[in-house]
N, C-alpha and C positions, 0 to 999 in steps of 0.2 A: 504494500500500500504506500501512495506516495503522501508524506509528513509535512506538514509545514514546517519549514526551515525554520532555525533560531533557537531551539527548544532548548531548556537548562537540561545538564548531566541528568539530575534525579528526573523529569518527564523523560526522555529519553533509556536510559535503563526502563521504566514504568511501560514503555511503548514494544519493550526488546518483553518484559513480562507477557505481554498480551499476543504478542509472537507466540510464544513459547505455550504459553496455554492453549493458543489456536491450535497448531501444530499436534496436541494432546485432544484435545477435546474435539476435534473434529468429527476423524476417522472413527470415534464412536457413537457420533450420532448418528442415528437410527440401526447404527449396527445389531446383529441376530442373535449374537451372545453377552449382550447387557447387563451386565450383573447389577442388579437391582436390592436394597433392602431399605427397614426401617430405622430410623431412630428412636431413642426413647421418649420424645417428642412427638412422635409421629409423622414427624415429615419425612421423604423419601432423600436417600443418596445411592449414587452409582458410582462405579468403578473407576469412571471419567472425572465424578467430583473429588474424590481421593486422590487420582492420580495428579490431578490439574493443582491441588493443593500440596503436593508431598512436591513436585517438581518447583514451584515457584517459592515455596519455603526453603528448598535447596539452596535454589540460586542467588536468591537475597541473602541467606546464611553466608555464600562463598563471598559474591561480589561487594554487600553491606555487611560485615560483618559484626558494626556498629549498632546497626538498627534492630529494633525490635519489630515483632511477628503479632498479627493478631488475624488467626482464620476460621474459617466459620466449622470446618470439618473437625481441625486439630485438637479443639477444647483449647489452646494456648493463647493467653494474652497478655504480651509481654510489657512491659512499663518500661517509660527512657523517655527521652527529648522526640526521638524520633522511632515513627512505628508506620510500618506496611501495612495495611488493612486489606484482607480479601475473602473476595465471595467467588471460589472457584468456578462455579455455574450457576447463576444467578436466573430463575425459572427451571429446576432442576425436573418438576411435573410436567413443562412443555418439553422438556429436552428426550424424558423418559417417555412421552406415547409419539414423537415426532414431529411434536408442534416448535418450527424455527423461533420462537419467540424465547431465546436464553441468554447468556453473556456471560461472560469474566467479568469483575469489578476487580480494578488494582485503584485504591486510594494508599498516600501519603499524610500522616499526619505528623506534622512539626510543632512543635511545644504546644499542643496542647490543639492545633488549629489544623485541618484538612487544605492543604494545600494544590494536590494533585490529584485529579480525578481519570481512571481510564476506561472507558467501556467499550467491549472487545464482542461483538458479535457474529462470530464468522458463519454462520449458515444465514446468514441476512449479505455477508460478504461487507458487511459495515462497522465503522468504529466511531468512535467521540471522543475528546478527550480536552483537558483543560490545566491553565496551571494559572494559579492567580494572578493576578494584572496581566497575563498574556492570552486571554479571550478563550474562547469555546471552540470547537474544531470539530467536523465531520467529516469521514471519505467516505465514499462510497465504491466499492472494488479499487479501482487502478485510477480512478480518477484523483485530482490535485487536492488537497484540503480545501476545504470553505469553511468560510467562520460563520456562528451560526449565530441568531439574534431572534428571544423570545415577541410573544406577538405586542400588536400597539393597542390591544383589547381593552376599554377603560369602564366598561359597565360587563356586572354578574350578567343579564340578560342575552348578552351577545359569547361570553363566554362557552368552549367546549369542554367538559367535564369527563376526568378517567377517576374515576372511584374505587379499582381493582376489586372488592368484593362484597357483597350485598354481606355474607359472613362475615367477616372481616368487620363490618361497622353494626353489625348486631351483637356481637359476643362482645365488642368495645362499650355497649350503651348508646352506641349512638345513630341507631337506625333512623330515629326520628330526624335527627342533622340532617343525612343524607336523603332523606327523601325530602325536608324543605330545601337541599341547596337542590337537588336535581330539577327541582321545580321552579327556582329560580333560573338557568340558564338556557343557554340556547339548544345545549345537547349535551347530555352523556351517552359515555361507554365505560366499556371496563376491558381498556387495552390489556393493562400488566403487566407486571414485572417492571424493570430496567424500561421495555421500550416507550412506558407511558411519559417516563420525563425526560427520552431524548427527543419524542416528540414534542414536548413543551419548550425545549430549549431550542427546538427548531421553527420554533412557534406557529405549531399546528394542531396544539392541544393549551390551554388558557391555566388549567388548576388538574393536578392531580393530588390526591390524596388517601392516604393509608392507615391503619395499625396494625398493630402484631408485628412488629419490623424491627431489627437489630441494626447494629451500630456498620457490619459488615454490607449488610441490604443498602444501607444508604451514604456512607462514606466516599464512595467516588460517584455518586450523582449530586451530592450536594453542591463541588465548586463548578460541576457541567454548566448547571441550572443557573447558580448566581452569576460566572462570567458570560453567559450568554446575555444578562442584565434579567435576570427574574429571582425571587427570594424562595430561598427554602430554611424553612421552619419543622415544629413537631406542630400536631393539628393545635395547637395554644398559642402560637405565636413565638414562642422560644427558639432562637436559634441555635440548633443543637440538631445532633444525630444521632444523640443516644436518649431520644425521650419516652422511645419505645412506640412512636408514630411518627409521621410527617403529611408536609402541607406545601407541596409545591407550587407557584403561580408565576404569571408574569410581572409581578409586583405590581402591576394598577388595580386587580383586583384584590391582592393578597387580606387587607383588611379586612373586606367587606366580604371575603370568603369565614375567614376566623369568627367573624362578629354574626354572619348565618348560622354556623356550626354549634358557639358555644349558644344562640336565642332556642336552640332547638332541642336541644342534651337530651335523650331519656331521663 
C-alpha cells in the first residue's frame, strides 16, 4: 500500500505492524480449518487472533524493547510511559462466519495519551491511520493516501447514525436513548465494529456509538476520529477510552448527541 510520506519512526514501525498482521490474518480468512473456540466471557477467538497477537507482541518485544504491551488475547497489561495497545482482529464474529467487516487495531499510547492510531483491514484491501497533528489517512488497495475529513453535518436531524447493537444499548440501560436518538436523525444503521468510525472519519457516517467496549476496541480509533477533526468521547462526554463505552461524532453534533442520550436513560 502506498503511505503518505513524512510519517514519524513510531507511525511507521505501527504501519510495518499492520503489515505483519495482514500477512497473518489473511490467508485465514474464510479458510476450512478454522480453529475456533470460546472464552470465558463468551466471546469467540481463533487461531488467527492468537497468532496475529503472539506475532506482533514479538516484534514490539525485539524492535521496542522499551515499550510496554497491552492485548486483548494475552491477558497482559503492561505499565510505563509508553504502551502498544492491540486488538488482533477487531470483528472476530465477522471474520469467523466470513463477513469482511474485521481489522487489526495497533494504537500507541505515550504518557498517558493515545497518540497513534492504525487500522488495518485487509479483506476490505483498506487501511486508516493517524498520528497526532499529522491528520487522518486512508488507502485504499494501491492507490496514494488521502487525508480524510469528518462530515460538515450541524443538526441531529440530518445526521447518519451507527448504533452497533440494539443488545448492546439494552443490557447498558439505555435502550430508551437509542430509540429517542434514532428518532431524532436522518438514519441509522448498525455498520460495526472498526468500520463504523472509519466511516465517520470519512465523513459518511455523522455519530456512532457503543458499550461493552475495552480500552483495546477503541485505542486506535480514537486519534483516527479526532485528526480527521471529529471528537471521540465515552457515551458521557468524557474523553477517554477506557470508560467502558464510547461516543463518536463529527463534533457539530457531539453535544446534542450526549444531551439526547443522557434526556432518555432507562
Amino acid at each position: 500500500m502506498t503511505q503518505q510520506p513524512g510519517f514519524s519512526a513510531d507511525l511507521a514501525f505501527a504501519l510495518e505492524l499492520a503489515d505483519l498482521a495482514d500477512s497473518i490474518s489473511l490467508p485465514r480468512f474464510r479458510a476450512a480449518d478454522l480453529t475456533v473456540s470460546t472464552k470465558p466471557d463468551r466471546s469467540f477467538v481463533t487461531d488467527a487472533d492468537l497468532a496475529v497477537e503472539r506475532a506482533l507482541r514479538e516484534r514490539i518485544e525485539t524492535e521496542r524493547p522499551g515499550d510496554g504491551f497491552f492485548g486483548e488475547e494475552s491477558g497482559r497489561a503492561d505499565s510505563g510511559d509508553r504502551r502498544w495497545i492491540l486488538d488482533p482482529i477487531d470483528g472476530t464474529s465477522n471474520f469467523l462466519r466470513g463477513v469482511p467487516n474485521w481489522g487489526t487495531l495497533i494504537a500507541l499510547e505515550s504518557d498517558g495519551d493515545v497518540t497513534i492510531g492504525v487500522v488495518s483491514a485487509p479483506a476490505f484491501g483498506a487501511r486508516w491511520y493517524a498520528e497526532i497533528g499529522e491528520g487522518a489517512w486512508a488507502i485504499d488497495g494501491d492507490s496514494p493516501a488521502r487525508r480524510m475529513q469528518v462530515s460538515g453535518v450541524h443538526e441531529l436531524e440530518d445526521a447518519s447514525l451507527s448504533f452497533q447493537s440494539i443488545a448492546q444499548w439494552r443490557d447498558a440501560g439505555y435502550l430508551d436513548s437509542l430509540l429517542a436518538l434514532a428518532e431524532s436523525v436522518w438514519r441509522d444503521r448498525a455498520y460495526g465494529d472498526m468500520w463504523s468510525y472509519m466511516l465517520l472519519a470519512e465523513g459518511l457516517v455523522d455519530i456512532v456509538a457503543e458499550f461493552d467496549v475495552k480500552p483495546y476496541d477503541l485505542a486506535a480509533l480514537a486519534p483516527i476520529v479526532r485528526e480527521a477533526g471529529g471528537r471521540f468521547t465515552d457515551i458521557e462526554g468524557n474523553e477517554t477510552v477506557w470508560g467502558g463505552s464510547s461516543l463518536a461524532t463529527n463534533g457539530h453534533v457531539h453535544d446534542a448527541t450526549v444531551a439526547r442520550i443522557a434526556a432518555h436513560r432507562n
